[in-house]
C-alpha positions in Angstrom: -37.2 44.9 38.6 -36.0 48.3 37.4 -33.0 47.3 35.8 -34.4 44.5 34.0 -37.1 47.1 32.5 -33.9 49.3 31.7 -32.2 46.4 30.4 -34.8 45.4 28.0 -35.0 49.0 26.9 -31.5 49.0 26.3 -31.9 45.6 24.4 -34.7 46.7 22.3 -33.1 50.3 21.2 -30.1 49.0 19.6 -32.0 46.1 18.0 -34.0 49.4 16.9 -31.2 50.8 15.7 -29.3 47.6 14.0 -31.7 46.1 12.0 -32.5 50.3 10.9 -33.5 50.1 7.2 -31.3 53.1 6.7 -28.5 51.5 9.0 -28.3 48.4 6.4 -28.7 51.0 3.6 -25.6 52.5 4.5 -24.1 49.4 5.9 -24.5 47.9 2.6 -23.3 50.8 0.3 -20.0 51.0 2.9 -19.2 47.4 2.5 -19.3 47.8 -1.3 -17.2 51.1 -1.7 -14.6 48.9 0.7 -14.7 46.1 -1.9 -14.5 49.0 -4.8 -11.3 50.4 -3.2 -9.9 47.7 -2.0 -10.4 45.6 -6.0 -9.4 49.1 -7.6 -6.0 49.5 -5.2 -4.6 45.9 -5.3 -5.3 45.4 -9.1 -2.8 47.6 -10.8 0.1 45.0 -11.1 0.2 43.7 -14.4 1.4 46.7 -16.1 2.0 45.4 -19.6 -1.5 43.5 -19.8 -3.0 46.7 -19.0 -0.9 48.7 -22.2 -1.7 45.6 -24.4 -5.2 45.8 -23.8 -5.3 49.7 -24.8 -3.6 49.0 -27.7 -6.7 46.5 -28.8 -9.1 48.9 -27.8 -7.7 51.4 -29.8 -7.6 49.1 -32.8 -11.2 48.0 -32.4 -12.5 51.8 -32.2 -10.6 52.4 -35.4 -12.2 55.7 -37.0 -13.4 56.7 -33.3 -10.7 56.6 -31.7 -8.5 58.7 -34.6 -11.5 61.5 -34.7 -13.2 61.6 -31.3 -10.9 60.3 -28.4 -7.9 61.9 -30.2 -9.4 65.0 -31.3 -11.2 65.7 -28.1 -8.0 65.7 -26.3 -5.9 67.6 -28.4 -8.5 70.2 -28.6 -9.3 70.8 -25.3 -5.4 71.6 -23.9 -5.5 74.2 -26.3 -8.7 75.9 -24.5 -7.0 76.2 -21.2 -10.0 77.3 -19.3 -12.4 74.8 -20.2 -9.1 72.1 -19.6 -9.0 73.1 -16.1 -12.3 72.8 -15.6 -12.9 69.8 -17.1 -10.1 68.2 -14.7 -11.8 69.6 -11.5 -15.6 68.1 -13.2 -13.7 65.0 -13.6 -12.3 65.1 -9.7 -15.5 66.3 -8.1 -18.6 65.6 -9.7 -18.4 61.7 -9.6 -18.0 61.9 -5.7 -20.5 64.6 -5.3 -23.0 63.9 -7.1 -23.9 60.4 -6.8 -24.0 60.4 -3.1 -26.5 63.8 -3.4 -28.5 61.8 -5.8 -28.8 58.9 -3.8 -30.2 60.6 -0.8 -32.8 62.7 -2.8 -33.6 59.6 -4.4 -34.4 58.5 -0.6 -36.0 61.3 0.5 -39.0 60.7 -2.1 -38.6 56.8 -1.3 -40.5 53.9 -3.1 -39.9 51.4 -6.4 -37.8 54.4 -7.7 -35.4 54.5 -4.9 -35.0 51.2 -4.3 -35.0 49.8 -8.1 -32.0 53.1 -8.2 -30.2 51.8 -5.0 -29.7 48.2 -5.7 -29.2 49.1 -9.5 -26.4 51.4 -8.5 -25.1 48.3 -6.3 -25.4 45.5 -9.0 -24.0 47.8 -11.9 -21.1 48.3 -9.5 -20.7 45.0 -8.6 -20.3 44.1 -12.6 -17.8 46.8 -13.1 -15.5 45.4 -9.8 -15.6 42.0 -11.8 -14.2 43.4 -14.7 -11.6 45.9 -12.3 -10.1 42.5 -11.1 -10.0 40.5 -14.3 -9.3 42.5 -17.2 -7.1 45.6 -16.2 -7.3 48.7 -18.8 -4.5 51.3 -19.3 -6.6 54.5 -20.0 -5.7 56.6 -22.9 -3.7 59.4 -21.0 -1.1 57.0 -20.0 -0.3 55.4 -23.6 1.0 58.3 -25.5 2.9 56.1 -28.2 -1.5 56.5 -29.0 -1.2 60.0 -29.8 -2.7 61.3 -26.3 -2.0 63.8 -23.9 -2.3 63.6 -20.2 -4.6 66.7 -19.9 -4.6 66.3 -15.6 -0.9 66.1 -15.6 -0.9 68.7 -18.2 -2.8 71.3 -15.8 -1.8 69.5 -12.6 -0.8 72.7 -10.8 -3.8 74.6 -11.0 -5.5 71.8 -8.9 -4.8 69.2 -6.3 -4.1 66.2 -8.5 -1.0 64.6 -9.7 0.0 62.2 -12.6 -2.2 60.0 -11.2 -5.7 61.1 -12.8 -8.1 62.6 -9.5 -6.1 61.3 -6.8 -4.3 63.8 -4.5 -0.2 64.4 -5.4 1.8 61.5 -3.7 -1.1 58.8 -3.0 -0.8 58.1 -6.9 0.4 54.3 -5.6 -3.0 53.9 -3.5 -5.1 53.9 -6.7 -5.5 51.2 -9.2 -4.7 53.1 -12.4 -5.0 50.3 -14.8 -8.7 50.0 -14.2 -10.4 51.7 -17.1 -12.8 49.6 -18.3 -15.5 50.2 -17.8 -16.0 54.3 -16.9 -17.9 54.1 -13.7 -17.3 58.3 -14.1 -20.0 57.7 -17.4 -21.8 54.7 -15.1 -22.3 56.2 -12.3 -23.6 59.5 -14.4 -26.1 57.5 -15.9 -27.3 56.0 -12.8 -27.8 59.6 -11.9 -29.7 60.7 -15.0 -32.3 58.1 -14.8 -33.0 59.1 -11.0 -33.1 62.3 -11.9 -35.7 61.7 -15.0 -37.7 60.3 -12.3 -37.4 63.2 -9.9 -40.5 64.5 -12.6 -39.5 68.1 -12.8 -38.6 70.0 -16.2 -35.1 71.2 -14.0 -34.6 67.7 -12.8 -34.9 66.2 -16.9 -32.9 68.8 -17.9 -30.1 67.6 -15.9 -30.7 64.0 -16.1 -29.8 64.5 -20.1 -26.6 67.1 -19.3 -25.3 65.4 -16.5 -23.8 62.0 -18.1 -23.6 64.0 -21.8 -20.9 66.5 -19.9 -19.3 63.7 -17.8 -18.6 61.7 -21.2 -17.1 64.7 -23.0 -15.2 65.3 -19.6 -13.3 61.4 -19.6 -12.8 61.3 -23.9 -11.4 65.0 -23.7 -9.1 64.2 -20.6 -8.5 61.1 -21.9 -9.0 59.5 -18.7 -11.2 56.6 -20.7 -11.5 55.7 -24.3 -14.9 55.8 -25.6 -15.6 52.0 -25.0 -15.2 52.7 -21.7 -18.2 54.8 -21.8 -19.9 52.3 -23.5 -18.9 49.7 -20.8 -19.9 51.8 -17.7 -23.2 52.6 -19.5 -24.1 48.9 -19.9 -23.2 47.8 -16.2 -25.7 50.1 -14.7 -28.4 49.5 -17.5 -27.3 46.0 -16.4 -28.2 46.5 -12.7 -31.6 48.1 -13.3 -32.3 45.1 -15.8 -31.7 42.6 -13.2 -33.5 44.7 -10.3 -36.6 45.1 -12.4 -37.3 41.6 -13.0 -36.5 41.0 -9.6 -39.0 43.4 -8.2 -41.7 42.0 -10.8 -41.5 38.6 -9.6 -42.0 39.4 -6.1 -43.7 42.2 -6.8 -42.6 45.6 -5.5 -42.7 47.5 -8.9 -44.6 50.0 -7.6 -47.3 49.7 -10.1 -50.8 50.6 -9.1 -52.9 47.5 -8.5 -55.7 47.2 -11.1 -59.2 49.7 -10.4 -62.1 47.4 -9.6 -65.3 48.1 -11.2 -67.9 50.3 -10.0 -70.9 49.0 -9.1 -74.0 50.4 -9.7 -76.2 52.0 -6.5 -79.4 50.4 -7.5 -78.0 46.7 -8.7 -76.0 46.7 -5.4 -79.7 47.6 -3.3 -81.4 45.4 -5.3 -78.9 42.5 -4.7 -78.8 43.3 -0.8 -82.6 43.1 -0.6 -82.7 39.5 -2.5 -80.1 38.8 -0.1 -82.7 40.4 3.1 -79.8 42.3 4.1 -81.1 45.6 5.8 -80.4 49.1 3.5 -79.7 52.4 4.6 -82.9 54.5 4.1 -80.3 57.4 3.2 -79.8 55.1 0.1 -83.2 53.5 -0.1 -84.3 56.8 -0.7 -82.4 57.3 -3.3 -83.1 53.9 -5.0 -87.0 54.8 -4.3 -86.7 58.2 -6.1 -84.7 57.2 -9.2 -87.8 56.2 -11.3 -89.4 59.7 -10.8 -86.1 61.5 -11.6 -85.6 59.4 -15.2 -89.3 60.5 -15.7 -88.8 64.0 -15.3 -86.0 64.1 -17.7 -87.6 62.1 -19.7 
């Protein structure tokens, strides 16, 4: 009799623990940055594709590209400081600070973390689409454009190589044609809008400097062209569009549920004693002095 007790114990803490809400969370988010690896490593074959398409973006930005990409980049090797640590923003902060954000964003709970979590999941999902169907040479590796590899440039004052953030010799495990769109800009905004929801002036201030520095970080590196940008920005706007009208129709929004009406002491009494329901003499008192009181202040 014991061990069945133990056994249903046993049977009952690890469905405790499986079905977890934060077990799925996690479960969920670690299935998805498998996929996002996996879709970003395996997609890097079609080498010429990728340079054509860079070429076309560069011809669509026109003026932009000439006097903001361009200019951006050239600029910024000659300020050695700030190009160093523009390479270690561009290496860090994406993996830093998303993953901080999300678990503050869990600590306060409700619509805003959830509406954030699966936003951050469908924006994501978007991008991985586009990873595996339309590859993207970024900027730094078409210098018949003009542009300088700013990483490679100042690769031995960090860890990095020729290929972008990843560590010297694993170059080969990352899918380098898979620009479009900037997750690095994506992912920033995802983090500004939890932020601005975080309420605090500190918190604002950071939700606006955040993805401004992380989009002045890929353009000056030229890790992305500014399209890119553009493209990360609209996946996650993207995810929170398609969560919102999700949670409206089945109605987790979070919003406050309408304030009923206030009803009156007296009409309430009077309504209860038509109806012969017994009233508190606490509040039959009251009803019974009320004519008095308007006289006096009358």
């Amino acid at each position: 009799m014991a061990e069945e007790h133990a056994t249903a114990g046993r049977a009952i803490a690890v469905r405790r623990v499986v079905f977890n809400r934060a077990v799925i969370e996690l479960g969920a988010m670690a299935v998805l940055a498998v996929i996002y690896n996996t879709v970003r490593a395996g997609g890097g074959g079609n080498e010429a594709l990728a340079m054509a398409h860079a070429r076309d973006i560069a011809r669509i930005e026109g003026w932009i590209f000439h006097n903001v990409d361009l200019q951006l980049d050239h600029w910024i090797v000659g300020v050695p400081v700030l190009a160093v640590a523009a390479c270690y923003f561009y290496a860090l902060m994406h993996y830093v600070m998303t993953p901080t954000i999300l678990v503050l964003s869990r600590r306060r709970g409700g619509w805003q973390y959830w509406r954030g979590y699966w936003a951050l999941v469908v924006g994501s999902a978007i991008a991985l689409v586009i990873y595996a169907n339309w590859p993207l040479a970024p900027p730094r590796l078409m210098p018949e454009l003009g542009t300088i590899d700013v990483m490679q440039h100042f690769a031995n004052a960090g860890w990095w190589g020729d290929a972008a953030s990843a560590p010297r010799g694993l170059g080969d495990a990352t899918n380098q044609f898979a620009a479009m769109p900037s997750l690095h800009c994506g992912w920033a905004l995802w983090c500004g809008i939890q932020m601005w929801g975080f309420g605090k002036r500190w918190w604002r201030v950071g939700a606006v400097a955040y993805p401004l520095l992380q989009t002045f970080v890929v353009l000056s590196t030229a890790n992305h062209f500014f399209l890119d940008v553009l493209g990360g920005v609209t996946c996650i706007v993207l995810g929170y569009g398609i969560v919102t009208i999700i949670g409206r129709v089945l109605g987790k929004t979070g919003e406050p549920a309408p304030v009923a009406e206030e009803v009156p002491v007296v009409s309430a009494v009077t309504a209860s004693a038509a109806e012969g329901v017994i009233v508190p003499a606490q509040v039959q008192r009251q009803v019974d002095d009320e004519p008095a009181t308007r006289q006096l202040v009358e």
